[in-house]
TIZATI-489337 format. One record per residue: residue in one letter; x, y, z of N, C-alpha, C in turn. Coordinates in steps of 0.1 Angstrom, whole numbers, always signed. Layout:
% TIZATI-489337
[r 'a' [X Y Z] [X Y Z] [X Y Z]] ...
END
This chain:
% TIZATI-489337
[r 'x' [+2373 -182 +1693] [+2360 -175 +1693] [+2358 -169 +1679]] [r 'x' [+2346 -171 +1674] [+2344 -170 +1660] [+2337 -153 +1661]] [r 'x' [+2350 -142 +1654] [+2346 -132 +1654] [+2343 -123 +1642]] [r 'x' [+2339 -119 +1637] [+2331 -116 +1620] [+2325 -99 +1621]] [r 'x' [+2324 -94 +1616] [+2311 -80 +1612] [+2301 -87 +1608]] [r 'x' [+2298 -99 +1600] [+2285 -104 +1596] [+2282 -112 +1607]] [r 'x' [+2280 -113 +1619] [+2273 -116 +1630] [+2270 -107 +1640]] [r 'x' [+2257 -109 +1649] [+2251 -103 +1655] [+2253 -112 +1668]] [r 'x' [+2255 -107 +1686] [+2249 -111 +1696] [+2234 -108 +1695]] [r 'x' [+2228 -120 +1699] [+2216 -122 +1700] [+2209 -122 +1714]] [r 'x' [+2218 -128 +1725] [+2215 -132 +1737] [+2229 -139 +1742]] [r 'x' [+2220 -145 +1752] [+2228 -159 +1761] [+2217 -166 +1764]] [r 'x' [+2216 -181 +1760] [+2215 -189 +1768] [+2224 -204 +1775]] [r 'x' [+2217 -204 +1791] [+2228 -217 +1796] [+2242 -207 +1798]] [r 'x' [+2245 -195 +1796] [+2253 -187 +1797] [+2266 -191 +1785]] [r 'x' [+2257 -193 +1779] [+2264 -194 +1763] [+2262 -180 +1754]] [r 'x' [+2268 -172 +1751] [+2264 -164 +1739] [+2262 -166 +1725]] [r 'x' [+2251 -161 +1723] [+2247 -170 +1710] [+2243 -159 +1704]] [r 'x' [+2253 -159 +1685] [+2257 -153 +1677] [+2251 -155 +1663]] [r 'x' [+2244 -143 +1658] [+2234 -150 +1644] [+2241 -138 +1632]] [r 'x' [+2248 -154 +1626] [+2257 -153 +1613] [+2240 -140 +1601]] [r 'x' [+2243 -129 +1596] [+2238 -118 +1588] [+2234 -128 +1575]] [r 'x' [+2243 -138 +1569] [+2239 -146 +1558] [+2228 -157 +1567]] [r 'x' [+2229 -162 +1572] [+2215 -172 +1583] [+2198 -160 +1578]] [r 'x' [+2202 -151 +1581] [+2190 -141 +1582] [+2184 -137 +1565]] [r 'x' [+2194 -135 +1554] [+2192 -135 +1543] [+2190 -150 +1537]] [r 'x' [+2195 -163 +1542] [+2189 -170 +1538] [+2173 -177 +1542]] [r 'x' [+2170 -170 +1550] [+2156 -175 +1559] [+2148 -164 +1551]] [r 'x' [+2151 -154 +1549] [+2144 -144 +1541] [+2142 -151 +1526]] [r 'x' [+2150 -155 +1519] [+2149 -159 +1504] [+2141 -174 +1506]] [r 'x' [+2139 -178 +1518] [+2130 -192 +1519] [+2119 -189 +1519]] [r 'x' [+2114 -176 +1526] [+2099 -173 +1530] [+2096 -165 +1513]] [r 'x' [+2108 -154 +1511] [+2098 -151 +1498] [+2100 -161 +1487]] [r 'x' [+2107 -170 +1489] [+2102 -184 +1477] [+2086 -191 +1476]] [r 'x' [+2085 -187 +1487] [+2072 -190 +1490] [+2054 -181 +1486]] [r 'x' [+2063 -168 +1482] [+2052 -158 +1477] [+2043 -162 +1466]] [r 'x' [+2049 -168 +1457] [+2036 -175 +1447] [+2028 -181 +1454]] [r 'x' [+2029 -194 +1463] [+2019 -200 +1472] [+2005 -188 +1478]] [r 'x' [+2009 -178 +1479] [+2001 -173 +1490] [+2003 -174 +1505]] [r 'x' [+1991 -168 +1510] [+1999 -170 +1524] [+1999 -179 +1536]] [r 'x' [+1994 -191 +1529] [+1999 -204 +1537] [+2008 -210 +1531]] [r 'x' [+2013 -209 +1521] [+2026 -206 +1520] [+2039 -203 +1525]] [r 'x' [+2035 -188 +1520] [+2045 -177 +1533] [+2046 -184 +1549]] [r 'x' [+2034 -184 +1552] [+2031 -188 +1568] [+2039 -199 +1572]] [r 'x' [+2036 -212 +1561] [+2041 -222 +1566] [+2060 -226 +1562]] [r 'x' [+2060 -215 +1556] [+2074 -211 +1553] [+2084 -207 +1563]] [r 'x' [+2077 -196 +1565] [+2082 -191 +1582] [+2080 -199 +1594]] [r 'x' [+2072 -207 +1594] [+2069 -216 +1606] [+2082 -227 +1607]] [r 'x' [+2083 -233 +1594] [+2097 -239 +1584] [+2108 -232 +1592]] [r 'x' [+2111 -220 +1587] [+2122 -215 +1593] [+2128 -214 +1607]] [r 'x' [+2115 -211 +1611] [+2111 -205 +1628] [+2119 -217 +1637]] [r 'x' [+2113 -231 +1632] [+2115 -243 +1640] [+2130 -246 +1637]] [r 'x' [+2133 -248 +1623] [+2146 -251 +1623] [+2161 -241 +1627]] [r 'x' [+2154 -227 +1629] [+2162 -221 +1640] [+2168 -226 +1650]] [r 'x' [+2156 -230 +1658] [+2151 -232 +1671] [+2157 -249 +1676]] [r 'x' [+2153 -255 +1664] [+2160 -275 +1663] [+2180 -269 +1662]] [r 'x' [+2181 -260 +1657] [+2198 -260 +1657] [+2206 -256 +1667]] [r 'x' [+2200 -247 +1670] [+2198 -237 +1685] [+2202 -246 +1698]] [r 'x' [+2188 -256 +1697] [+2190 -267 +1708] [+2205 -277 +1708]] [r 'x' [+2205 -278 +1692] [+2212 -292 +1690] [+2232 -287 +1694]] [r 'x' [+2232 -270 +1690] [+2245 -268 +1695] [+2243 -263 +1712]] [r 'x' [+2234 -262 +1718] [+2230 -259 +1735] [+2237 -275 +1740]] [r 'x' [+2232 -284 +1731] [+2232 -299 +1740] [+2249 -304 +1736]] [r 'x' [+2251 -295 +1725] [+2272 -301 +1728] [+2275 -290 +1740]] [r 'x' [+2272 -276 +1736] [+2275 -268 +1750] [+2272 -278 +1763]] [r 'x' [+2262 -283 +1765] [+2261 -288 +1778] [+2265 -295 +1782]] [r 'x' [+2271 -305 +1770] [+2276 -321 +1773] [+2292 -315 +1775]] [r 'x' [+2297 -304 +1768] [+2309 -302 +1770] [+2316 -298 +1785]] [r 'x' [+2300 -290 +1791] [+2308 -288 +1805] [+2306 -299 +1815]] [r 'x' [+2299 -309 +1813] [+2295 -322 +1817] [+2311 -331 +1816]] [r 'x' [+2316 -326 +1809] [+2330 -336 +1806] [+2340 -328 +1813]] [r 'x' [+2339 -318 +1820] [+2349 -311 +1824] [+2356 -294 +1813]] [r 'x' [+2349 -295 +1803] [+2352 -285 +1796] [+2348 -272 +1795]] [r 'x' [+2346 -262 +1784] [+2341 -251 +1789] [+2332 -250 +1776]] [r 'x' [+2318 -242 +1774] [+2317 -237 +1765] [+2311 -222 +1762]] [r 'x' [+2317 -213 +1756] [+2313 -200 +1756] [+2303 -192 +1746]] [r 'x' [+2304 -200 +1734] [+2297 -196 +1719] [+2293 -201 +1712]] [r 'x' [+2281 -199 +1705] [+2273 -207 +1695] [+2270 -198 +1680]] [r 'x' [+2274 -202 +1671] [+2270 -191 +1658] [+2265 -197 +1653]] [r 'x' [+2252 -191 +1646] [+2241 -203 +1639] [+2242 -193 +1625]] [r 'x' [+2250 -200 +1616] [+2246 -194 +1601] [+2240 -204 +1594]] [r 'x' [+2235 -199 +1582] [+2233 -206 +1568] [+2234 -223 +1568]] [r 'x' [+2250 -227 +1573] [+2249 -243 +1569] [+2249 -251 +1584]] [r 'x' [+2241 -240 +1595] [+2238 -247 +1605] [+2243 -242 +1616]] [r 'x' [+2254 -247 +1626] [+2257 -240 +1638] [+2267 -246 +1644]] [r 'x' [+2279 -240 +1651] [+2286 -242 +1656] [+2288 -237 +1667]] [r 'x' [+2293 -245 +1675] [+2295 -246 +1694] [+2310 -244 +1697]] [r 'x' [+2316 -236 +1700] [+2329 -232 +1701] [+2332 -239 +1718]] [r 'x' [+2333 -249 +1718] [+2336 -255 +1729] [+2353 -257 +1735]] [r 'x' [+2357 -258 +1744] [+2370 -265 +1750] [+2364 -280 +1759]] [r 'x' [+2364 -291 +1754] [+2365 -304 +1757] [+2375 -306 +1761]] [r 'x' [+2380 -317 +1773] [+2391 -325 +1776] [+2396 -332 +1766]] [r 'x' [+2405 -336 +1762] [+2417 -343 +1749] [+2416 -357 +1752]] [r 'x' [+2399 -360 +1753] [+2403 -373 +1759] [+2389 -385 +1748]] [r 'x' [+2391 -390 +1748] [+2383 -397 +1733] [+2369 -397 +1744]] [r 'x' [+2368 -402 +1752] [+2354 -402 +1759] [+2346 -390 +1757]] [r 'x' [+2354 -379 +1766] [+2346 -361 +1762] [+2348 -362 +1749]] [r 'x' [+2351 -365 +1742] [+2350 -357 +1728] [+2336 -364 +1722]] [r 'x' [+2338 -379 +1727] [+2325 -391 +1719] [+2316 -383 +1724]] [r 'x' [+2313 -379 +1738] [+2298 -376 +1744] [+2293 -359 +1740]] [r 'x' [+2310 -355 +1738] [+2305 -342 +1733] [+2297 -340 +1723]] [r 'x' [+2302 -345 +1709] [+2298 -345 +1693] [+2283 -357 +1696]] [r 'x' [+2281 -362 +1703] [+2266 -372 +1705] [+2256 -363 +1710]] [r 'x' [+2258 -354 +1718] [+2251 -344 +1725] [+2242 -338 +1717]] [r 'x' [+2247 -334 +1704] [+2243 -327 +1697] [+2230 -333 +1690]] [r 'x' [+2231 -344 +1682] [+2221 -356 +1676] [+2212 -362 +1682]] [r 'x' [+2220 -361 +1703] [+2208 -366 +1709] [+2196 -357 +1713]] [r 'x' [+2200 -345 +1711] [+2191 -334 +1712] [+2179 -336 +1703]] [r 'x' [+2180 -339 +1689] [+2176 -342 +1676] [+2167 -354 +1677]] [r 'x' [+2174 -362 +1681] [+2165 -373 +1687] [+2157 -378 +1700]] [r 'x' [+2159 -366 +1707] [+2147 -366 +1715] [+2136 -363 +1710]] [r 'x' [+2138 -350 +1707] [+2125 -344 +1699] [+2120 -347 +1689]] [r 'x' [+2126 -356 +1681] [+2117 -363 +1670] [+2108 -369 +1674]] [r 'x' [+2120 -381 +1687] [+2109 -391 +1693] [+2097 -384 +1698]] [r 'x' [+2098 -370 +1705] [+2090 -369 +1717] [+2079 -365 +1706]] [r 'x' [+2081 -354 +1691] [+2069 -354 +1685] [+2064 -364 +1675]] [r 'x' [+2074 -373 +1679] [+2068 -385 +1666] [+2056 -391 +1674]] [r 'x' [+2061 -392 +1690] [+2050 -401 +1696] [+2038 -393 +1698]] [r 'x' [+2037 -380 +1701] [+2031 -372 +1701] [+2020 -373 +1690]] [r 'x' [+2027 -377 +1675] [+2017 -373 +1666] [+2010 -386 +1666]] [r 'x' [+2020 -397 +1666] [+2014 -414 +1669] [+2000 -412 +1679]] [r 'x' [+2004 -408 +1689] [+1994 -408 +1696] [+1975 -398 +1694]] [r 'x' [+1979 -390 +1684] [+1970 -379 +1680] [+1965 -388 +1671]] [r 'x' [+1971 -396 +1664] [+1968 -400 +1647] [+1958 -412 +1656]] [r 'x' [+1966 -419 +1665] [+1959 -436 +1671] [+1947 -430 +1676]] [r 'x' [+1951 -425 +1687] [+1935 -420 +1698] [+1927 -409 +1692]] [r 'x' [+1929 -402 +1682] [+1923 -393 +1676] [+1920 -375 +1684]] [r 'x' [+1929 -374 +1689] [+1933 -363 +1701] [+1934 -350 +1685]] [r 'x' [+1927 -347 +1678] [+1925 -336 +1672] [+1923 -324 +1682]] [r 'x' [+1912 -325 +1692] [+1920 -313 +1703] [+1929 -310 +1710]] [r 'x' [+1938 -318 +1707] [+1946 -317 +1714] [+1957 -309 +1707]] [r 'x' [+1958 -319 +1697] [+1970 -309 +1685] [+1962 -296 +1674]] [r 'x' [+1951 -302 +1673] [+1944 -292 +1663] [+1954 -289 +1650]] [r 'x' [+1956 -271 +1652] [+1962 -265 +1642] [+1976 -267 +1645]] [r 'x' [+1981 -274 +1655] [+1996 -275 +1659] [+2000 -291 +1652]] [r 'x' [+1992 -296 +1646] [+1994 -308 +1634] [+2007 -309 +1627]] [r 'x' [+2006 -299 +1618] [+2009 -292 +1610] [+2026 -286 +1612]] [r 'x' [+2025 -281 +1621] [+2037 -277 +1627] [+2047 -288 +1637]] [r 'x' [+2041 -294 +1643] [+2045 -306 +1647] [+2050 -319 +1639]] [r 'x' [+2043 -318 +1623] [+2045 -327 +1614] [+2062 -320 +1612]] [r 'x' [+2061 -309 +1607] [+2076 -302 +1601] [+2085 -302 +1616]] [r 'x' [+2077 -298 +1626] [+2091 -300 +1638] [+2101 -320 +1637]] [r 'x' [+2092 -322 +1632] [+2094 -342 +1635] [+2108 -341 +1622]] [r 'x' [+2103 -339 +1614] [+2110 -340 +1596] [+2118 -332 +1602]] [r 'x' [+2120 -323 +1603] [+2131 -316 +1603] [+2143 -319 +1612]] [r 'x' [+2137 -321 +1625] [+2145 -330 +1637] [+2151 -343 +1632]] [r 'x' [+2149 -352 +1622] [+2147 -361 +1622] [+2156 -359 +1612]] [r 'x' [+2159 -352 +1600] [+2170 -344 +1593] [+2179 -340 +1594]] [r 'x' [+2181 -336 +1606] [+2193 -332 +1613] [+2197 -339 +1619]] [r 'x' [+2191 -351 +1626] [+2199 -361 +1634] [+2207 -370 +1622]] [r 'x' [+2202 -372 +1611] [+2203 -382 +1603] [+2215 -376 +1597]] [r 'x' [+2216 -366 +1593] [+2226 -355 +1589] [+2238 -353 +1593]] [r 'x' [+2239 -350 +1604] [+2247 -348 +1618] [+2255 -363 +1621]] [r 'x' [+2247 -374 +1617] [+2257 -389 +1623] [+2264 -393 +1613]] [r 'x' [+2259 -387 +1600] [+2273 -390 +1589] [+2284 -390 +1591]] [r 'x' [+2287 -405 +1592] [+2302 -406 +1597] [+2316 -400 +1590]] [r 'x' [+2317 -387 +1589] [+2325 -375 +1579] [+2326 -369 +1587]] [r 'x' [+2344 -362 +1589] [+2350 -353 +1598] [+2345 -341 +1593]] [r 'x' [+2339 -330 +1597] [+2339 -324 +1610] [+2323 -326 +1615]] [r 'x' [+2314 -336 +1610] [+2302 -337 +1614] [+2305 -349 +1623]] [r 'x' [+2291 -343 +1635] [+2290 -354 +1647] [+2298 -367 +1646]] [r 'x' [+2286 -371 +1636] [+2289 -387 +1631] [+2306 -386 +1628]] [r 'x' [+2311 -380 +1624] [+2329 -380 +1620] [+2336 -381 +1635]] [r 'x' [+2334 -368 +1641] [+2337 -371 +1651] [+2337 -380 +1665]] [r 'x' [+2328 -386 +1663] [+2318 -396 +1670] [+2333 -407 +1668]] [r 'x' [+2331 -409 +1652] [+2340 -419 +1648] [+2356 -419 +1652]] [r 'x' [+2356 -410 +1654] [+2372 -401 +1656] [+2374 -412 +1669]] [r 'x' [+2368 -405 +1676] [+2369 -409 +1694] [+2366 -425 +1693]] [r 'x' [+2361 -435 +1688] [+2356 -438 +1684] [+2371 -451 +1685]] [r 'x' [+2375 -447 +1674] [+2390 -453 +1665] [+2403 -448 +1677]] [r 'x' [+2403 -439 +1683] [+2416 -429 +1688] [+2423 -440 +1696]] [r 'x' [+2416 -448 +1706] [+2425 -454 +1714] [+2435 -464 +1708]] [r 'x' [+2425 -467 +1695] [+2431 -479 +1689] [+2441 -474 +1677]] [r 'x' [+2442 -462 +1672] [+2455 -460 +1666] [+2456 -448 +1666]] [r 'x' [+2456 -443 +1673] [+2460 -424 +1679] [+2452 -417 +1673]] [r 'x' [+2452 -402 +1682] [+2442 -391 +1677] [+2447 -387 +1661]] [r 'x' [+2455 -389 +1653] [+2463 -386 +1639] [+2453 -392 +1633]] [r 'x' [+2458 -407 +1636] [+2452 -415 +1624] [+2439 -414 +1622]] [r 'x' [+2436 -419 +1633] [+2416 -418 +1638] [+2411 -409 +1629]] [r 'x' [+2415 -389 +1627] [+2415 -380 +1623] [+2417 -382 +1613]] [r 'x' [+2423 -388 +1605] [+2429 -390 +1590] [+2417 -396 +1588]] [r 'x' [+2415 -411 +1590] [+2401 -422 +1593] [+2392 -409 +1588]] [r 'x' [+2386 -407 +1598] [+2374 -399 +1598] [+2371 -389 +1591]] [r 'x' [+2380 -385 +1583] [+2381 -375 +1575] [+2379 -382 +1560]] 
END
């Protein structure tokens, strides 16, 4: 369990407790006032920036939490700092839970891209401006950013998804060591 003075309980969700790293909060702060020369669509759309990619990391360690108890495992904690977010899980030792575990996460990423890519596809084709209006805008940066993180996350490099992914991946065929070594 990842325990610090520079983190806060925030909540629970999915009966996960979910912990927000004090540097996470200073760096979302130095994004929005980077943005004070702009003015305040700027600022606005800075914070909106921020707001979502909270919210996209949030989901994307909820969906290893959930894949993890799906495999038989447990999970209890989520800390979301600065270079993203970690899911303090207990997975089975078994290359399957571990593959679906570390995919969980990406597929979260890639739902939501899809679901606002097609979303915008379909605003931009049929011309549904009431429909999205001022939510354009925000739905453009929900897509990019989703779409960032999935792409991010499958880099096949230990300790990201993609590493892991690859781990389980390799294990049967020359042990959890080497795979590990591999993937790293």
């Amino acid at each position: 369990m990842y325990r610090s003075l520079w983190s806060l309980p925030v909540g629970r969700l999915m009966g996960v407790r979910i912990r927000l790293d004090l540097w996470l909060l200073v760096f979302m702060a130095v994004e929005v006032l980077r943005a004070l020369p702009g003015g305040w669509p700027s600022v606005s759309a800075s914070s909106v920036a921020m707001a979502i990619l909270f919210v996209s990391v949030l989901l994307h360690e909820l969906g290893h939490c959930w894949m993890a108890r799906r495999m038989g495992g447990a999970a209890e904690e989520v800390i979301l700092w600065p270079l993203g977010g970690l899911a303090f899980v207990d997975v089975p030792r078994t290359p399957r839970a571990q593959f679906w575990t570390a995919f969980a996460g990406p597929a979260v990423n890639a739902l939501l891209a899809a679901a606002l890519g097609g979303w915008l596809f379909m605003d931009r084709e049929l011309d549904w401006h009431g429909l999205l209006g001022w939510g354009r805008g925000w739905a453009q940066s929900a897509f990019a950013i989703n779409l960032a993180l999935l792409l991010f996350n499958l880099l096949p490099a230990f300790p990201m998804d993609g590493g892991q992914m690859l781990r389980a991946l390799l294990w049967p065929r020359m042990g959890f060591g080497r795979a590990t070594l591999l993937a790293v």
